[in-house]
C-alpha positions in Angstrom: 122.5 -170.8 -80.3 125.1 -170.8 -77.3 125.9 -166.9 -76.1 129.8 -168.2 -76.1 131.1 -171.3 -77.6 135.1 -172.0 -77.4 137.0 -174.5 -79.5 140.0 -175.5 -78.5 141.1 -172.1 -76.9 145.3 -171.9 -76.7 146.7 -168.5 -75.2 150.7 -168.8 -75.5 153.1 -166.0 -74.1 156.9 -165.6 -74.3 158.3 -163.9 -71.4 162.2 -163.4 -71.4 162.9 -166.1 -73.8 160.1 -168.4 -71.4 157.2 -169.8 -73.3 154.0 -169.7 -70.7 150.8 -171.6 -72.5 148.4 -170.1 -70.1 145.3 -171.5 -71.9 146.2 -175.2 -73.5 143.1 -176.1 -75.2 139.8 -174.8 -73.3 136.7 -175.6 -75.1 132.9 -175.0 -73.4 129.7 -173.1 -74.2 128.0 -170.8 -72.4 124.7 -170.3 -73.0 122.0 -166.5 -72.5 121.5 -165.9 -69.0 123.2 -168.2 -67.5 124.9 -167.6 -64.0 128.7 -168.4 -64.1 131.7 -169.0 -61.8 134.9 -170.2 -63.1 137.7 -171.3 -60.4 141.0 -172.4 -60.1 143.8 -171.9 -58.4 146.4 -169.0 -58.4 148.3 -169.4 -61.9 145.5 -171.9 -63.9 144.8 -169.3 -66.4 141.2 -168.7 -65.2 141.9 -164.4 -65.3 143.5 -165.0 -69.0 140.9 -167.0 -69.8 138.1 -164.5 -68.5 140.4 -161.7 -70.7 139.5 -163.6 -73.7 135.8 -164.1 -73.2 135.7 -160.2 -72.3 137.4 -159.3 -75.4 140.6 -157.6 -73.6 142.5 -160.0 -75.0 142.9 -162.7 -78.0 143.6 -165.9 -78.4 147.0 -167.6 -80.0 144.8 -170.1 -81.7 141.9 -171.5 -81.4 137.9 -170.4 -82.2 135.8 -168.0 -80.0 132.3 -167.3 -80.9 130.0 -164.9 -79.3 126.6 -164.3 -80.8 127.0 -166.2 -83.4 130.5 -163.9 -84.4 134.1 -165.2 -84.5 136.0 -162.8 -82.6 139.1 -164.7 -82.3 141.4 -162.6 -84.7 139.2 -159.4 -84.6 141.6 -156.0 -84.5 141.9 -154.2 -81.5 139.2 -151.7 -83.1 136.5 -154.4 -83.2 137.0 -156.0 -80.1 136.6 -152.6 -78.4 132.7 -152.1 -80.2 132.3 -155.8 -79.1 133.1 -154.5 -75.5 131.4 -151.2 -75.3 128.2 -152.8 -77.2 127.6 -156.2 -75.1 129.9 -156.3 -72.3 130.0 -154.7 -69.0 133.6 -155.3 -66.6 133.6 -155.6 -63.0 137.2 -155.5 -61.7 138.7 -157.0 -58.2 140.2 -153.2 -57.7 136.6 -151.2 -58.6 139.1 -149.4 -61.3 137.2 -146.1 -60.3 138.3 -142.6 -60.7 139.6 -141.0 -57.5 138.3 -137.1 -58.3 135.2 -137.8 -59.8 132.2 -138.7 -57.6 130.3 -141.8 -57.8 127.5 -140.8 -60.2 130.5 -139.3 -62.2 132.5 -142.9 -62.2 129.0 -144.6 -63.4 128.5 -142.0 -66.2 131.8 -142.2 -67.3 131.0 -145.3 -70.6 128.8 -142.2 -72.0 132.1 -140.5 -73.1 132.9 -143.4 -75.4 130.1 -145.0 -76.1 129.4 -146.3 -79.4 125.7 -146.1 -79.2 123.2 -143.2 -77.8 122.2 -143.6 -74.5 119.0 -141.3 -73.8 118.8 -139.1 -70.7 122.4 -140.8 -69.5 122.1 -138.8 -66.0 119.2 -139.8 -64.7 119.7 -143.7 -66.0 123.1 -143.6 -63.8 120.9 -142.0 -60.8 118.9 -145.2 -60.8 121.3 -147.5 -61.1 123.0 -146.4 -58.2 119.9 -146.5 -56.7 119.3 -149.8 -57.8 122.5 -151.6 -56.0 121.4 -149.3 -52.8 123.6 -146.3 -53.0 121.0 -143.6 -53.6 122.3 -141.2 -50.7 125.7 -141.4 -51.9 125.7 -140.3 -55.9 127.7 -137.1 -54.9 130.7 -139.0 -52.8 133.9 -139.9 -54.0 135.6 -143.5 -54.1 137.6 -142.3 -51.1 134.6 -141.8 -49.1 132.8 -145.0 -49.7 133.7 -148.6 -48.5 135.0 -151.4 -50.2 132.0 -152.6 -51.0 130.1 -149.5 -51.6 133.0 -148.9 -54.5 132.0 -152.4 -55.7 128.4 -151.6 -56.3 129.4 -148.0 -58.2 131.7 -150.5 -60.5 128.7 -153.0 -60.8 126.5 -149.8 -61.6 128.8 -148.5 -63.8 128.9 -151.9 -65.9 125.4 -151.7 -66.7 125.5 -148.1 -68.3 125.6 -149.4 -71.7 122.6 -152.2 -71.1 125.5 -154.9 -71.7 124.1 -158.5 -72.4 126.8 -160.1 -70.4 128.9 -159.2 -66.8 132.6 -160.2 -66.2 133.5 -160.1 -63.0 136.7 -160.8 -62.1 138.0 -161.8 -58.6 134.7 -159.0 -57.9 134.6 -159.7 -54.0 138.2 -160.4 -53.4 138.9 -156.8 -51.7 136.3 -157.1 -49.3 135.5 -158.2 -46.1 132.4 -161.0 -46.1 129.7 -158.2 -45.8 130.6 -156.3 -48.3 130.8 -159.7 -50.6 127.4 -161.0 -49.3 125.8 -157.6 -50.9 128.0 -158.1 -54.2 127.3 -161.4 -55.0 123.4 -160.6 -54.3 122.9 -157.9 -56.8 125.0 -160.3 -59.3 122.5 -162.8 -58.6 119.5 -160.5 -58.7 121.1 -159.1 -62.0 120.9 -162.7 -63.4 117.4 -163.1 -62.0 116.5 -160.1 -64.2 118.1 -161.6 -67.1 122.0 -160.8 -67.2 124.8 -163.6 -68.2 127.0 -163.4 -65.2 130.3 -165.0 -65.6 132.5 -164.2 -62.7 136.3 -165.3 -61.8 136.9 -166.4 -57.7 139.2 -168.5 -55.9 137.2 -168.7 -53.2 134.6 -172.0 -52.8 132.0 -170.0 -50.8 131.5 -167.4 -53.4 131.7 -169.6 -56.0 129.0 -171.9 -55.2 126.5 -169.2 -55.1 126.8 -169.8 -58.7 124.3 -172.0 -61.1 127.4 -173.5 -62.7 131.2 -173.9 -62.1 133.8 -174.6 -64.3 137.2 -175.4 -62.6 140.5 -174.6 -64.8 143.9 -176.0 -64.1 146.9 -175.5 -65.7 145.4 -174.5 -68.4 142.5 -176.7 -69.4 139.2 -177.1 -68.1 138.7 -180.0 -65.2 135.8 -179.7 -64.4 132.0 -178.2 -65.0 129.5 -178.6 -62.5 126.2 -177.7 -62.8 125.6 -177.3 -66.5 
């Protein structure tokens, strides 16, 4: 059984009497562990569509299975314990919390978590550890790089144990060292057994990817690796 399989995926939106059809028929599976880019350029409806896989958003119409569940039409409730139970976000702006500290901003899923996490402290400890940031746990988002903001988001996305990272845009804020280290813990994280599906515009980053699928205006033009 596929991890994700689409049918016919349309996402429709009326802005000011406009009618945008972001998403105009996307269909594709993707399966466990797989290793994802998906590119396009500004406006194809690749960040819609990656809003959709990662439950922030639904569909107009269409079928999207994860795990064997349709969650196309699932209420707002559901979709959240879909999130907080499988999924971990990575986000082109880190999304972090200016006063709290970095082991703080990793710890912070325990607060709404939907499932127990034993000895949360010292599981966020190694994680920062783990993407190399093990001598800066007590600084704050204004004291760290770019990319050392980056890895506390990637950190943070694995509090939960998701089965599955979306990462969108993830290196877009920083300079190419800071996106060489980002793009190698991603792909250590998928050699450890993590579906990485991750949004770029940018062909370098995306063919460090397994597979790419390209979307334009709308509709998938291409998938390359799969």
């Amino acid at each position: 059984m596929e991890l994700i399989q689409l049918t016919n995926l349309r996402k429709v939106y009326s802005i000011g009497g406009l009618t945008i059809e972001a998403l105009a028929g996307v269909s594709l599976d993707i399966g466990a562990q797989e290793f994802v880019a998906i590119m396009g350029p500004s406006g194809s409806g690749k960040s819609t569509l990656m809003h959709i896989l990662g439950c922030l958003d639904s569909p107009t119409s269409g079928r999207y299975m994860f795990k064997g569940k349709d969650v196309s039409s699932l209420r707002s409730d559901d979709l959240a314990a879909v999130r907080n139970q499988d999924m971990g976000f990575v986000f082109q702006a880190y999304n972090l919390l200016p006063q709290m500290s970095a082991l703080e901003n990793v710890m912070l899923p325990l607060s709404y978590a939907t499932k127990p996490v034993r000895d949360g402290r010292r599981k966020a400890e190694g994680l920062l550890e783990h993407v190399g940031l093990k001598d800066r746990m007590k600084n704050r988002p204004v004291e760290l790089s770019g990319g050392e903001q980056q890895r506390v988001a990637i950190a943070r996305s694995l509090m939960m144990d998701p089965s599955i990272i979306l990462a969108d845009e993830p290196t877009g804020n920083l300079n190419s060292k800071g996106a060489r280290e980002v793009i190698d813990i991603l792909k250590a994280l998928h050699e450890e057994g993590k579906t990485i599906i991750y949004v770029t515009h940018d062909d370098n980053i995306g063919a460090q990817a397994e597979r790419v699928i390209r979307i334009r205006d709308g509709l998938v033009v291409a998938d390359e690796g799969d």
